[in-house]
C-alpha positions in Angstrom: -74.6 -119.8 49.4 -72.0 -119.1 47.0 -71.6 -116.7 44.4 -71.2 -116.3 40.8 -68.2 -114.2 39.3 -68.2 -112.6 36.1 -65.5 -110.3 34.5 -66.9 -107.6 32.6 -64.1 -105.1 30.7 -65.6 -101.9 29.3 -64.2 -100.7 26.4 -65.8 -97.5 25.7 -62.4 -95.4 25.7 -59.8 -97.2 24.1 -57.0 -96.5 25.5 -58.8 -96.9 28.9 -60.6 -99.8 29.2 -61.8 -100.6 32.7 -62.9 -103.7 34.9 -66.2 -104.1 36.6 -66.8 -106.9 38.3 -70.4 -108.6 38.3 -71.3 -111.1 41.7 -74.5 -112.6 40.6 -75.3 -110.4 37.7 -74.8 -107.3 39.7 -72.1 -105.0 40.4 -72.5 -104.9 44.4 -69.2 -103.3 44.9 -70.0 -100.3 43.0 -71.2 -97.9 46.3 -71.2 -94.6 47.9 -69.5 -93.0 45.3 -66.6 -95.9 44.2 -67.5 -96.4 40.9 -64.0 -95.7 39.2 -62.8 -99.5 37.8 -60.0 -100.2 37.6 -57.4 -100.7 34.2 -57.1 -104.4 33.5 -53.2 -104.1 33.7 -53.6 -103.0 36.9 -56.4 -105.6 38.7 -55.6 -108.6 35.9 -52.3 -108.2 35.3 -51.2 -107.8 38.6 -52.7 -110.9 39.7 -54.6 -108.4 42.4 -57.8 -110.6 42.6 -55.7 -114.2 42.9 -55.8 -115.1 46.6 -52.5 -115.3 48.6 -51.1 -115.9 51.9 -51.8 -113.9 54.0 -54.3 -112.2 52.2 -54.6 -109.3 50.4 -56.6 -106.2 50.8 -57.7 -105.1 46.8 -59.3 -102.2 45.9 -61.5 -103.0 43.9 -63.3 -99.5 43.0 -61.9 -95.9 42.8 -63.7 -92.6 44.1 -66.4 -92.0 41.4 -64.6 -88.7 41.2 -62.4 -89.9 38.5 -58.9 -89.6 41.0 -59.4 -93.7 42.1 -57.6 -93.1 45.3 -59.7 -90.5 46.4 -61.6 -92.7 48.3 -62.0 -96.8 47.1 -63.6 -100.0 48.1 -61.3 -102.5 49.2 -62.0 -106.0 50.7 -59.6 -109.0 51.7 -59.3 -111.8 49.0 -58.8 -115.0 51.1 -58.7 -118.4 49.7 -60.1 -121.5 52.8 -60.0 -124.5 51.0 -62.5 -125.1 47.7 -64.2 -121.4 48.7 -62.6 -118.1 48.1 -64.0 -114.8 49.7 -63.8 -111.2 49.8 -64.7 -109.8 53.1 -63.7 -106.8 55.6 -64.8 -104.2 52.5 -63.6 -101.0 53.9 -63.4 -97.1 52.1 -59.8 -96.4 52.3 -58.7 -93.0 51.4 -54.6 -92.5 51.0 -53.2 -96.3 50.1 -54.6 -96.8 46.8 -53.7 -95.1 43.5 -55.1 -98.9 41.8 -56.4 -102.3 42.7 -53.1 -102.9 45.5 -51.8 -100.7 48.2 -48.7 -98.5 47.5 -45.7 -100.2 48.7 -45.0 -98.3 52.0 -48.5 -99.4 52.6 -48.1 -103.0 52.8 -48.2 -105.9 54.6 -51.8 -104.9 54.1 -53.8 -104.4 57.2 -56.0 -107.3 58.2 -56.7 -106.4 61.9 -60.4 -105.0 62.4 -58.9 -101.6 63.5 -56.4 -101.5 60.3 -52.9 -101.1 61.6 -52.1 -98.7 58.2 -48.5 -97.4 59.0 -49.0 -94.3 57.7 -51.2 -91.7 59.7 -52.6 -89.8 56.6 -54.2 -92.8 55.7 -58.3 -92.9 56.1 -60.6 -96.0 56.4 -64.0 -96.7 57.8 -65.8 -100.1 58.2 -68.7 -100.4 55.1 -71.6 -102.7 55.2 -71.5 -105.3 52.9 -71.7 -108.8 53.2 -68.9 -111.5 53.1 -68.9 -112.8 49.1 -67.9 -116.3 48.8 -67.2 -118.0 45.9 -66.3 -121.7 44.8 -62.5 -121.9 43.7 -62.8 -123.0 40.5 -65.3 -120.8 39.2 -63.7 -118.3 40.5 -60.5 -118.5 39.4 -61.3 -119.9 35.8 -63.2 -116.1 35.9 -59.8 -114.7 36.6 -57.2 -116.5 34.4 -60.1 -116.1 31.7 -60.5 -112.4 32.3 -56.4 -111.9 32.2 -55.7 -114.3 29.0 -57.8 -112.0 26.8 -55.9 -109.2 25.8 -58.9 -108.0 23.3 -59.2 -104.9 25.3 -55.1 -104.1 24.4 -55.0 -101.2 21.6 -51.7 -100.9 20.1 -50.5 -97.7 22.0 -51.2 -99.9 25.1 -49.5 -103.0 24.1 -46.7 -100.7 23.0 -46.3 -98.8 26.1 -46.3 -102.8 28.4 -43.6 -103.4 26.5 -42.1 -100.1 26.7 -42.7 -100.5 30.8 -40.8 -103.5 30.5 -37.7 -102.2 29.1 -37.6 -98.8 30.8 -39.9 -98.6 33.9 -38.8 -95.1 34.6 -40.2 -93.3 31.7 -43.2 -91.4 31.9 -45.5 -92.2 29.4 -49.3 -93.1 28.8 -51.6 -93.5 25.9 -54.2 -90.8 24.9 -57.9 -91.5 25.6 -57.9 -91.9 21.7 -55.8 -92.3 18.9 -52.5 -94.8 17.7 -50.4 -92.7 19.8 -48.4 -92.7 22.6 -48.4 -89.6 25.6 -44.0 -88.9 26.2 -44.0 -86.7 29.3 -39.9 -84.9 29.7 -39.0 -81.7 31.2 -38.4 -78.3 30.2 -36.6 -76.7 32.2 -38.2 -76.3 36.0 -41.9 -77.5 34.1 -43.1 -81.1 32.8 -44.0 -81.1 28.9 -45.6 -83.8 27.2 -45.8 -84.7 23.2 -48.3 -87.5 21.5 -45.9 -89.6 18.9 -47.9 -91.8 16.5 -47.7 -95.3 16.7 -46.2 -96.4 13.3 -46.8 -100.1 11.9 -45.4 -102.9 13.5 -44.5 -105.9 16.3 -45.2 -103.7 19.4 -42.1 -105.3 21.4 -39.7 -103.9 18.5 -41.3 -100.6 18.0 -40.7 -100.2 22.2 -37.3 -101.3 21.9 -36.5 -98.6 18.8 -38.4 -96.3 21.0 -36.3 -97.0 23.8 -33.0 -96.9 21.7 -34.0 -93.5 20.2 -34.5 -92.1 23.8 -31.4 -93.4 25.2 -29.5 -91.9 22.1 -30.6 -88.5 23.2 -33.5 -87.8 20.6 -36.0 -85.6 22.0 -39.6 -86.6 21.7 -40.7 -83.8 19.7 -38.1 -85.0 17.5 -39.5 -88.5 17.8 -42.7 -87.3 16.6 -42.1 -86.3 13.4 -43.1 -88.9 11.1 -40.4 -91.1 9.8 -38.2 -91.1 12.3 -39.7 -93.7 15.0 -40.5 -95.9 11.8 -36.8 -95.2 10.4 -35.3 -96.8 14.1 -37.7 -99.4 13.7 -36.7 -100.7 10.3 
């Protein structure tokens, strides 16, 4: 029998939205504990949940603990013809900080003993059935789910494009407010300052943010009001 997929993003943080995904009208994957979801940029826009070849092992919750790779769920995603199915759902501590496996992690392991490369990494067999799906249901779920950017506050859509220009910065968004989190040293310590989003296209207001950075002007600087807008305009 096949299933039903439904892609469900909470929005009850802004800044954090999360996934959950519902197999007919129930959230089976949400067990022992792994109830973290994960961020849609992470599961959607990563194209975690489209099927390749060979397959790959998602993570599809985190530890309920709020650090998601504490301890997750994580299941192939294997397309056979007109079905697609997750199976092999494991608990996997030590690969996971989202919905794929760090990158000295992969090829993901697909033997029944997992052949993880690295010996600090934890997994254990957990009983739950094989979920198939039919193809098209399926992936109309998915390219549905990771067209609709509704979930996407302006700090966020900032800080993609931000990631886009500069991967190496640190920065996030606050679990509320039009801001985004700039993390920098001080001296042998980290430091962090929230800077106000001002008005306008996210893609330019990442690209002045990016130019104000690379000309040496210190966050705190960058906070004060004006300025961001100033490099902006």
């Amino acid at each position: 029998m096949l299933s039903h997929l439904r892609i469900e993003v909470e929005r009850s943080v802004p800044n954090y939205p999360t996934v959950h995904l519902v197999v007919d009208g129930e959230r089976v994957l949400e067990v022992d504990g792994n109830s973290e979801a994960n961020d849609p940029a992470d599961i959607l826009d990563t194209g975690a949940l489209v099927p390749t070849d060979p397959p790959t092992r998602v993570a599809f919750y985190g530890c309920g603990c709020g650090t998601f790779g504490c301890s997750v769920v994580a299941g192939l995603v294997r397309r056979r013809g007109d079905t697609i199915s997750w199976s092999d759902f494991r608990s996997i501590t030590g690969a996971y900080i989202s919905a794929l496996p760090e990158p000295e992690d992969r090829p993901d392991p697909l033997g029944p003993v997992a052949a993880f490369p690295d010996a600090d990494v934890f997994h254990r067999s957990h009983d739950l059935p094989t979920i198939r799906f039919e193809a098209e249901q399926y992936l109309t779920a998915v390219e549905a789910a990771t067209a609709d950017r509704s979930w996407e506050t302006r700090p966020r859509a900032v800080l993609r494009h931000l990631r886009a220009l500069r991967p190496d910065l640190q920065a996030s968004a606050p679990r509320a407010g039009d801001a985004v989190h700039l993390s920098f040293r001080a001296g042998s310590m980290m430091d962090g300052v929230d800077v106000p989003v001002p008005a306008g296209p996210p893609e330019r207001l990442a690209a002045a943010l990016v130019g104000l950075l690379e000309a040496g002007i210190h966050p705190r600087r960058i906070a004060v009001p004006g300025v961001w807008t100033a490099a902006h305009d």
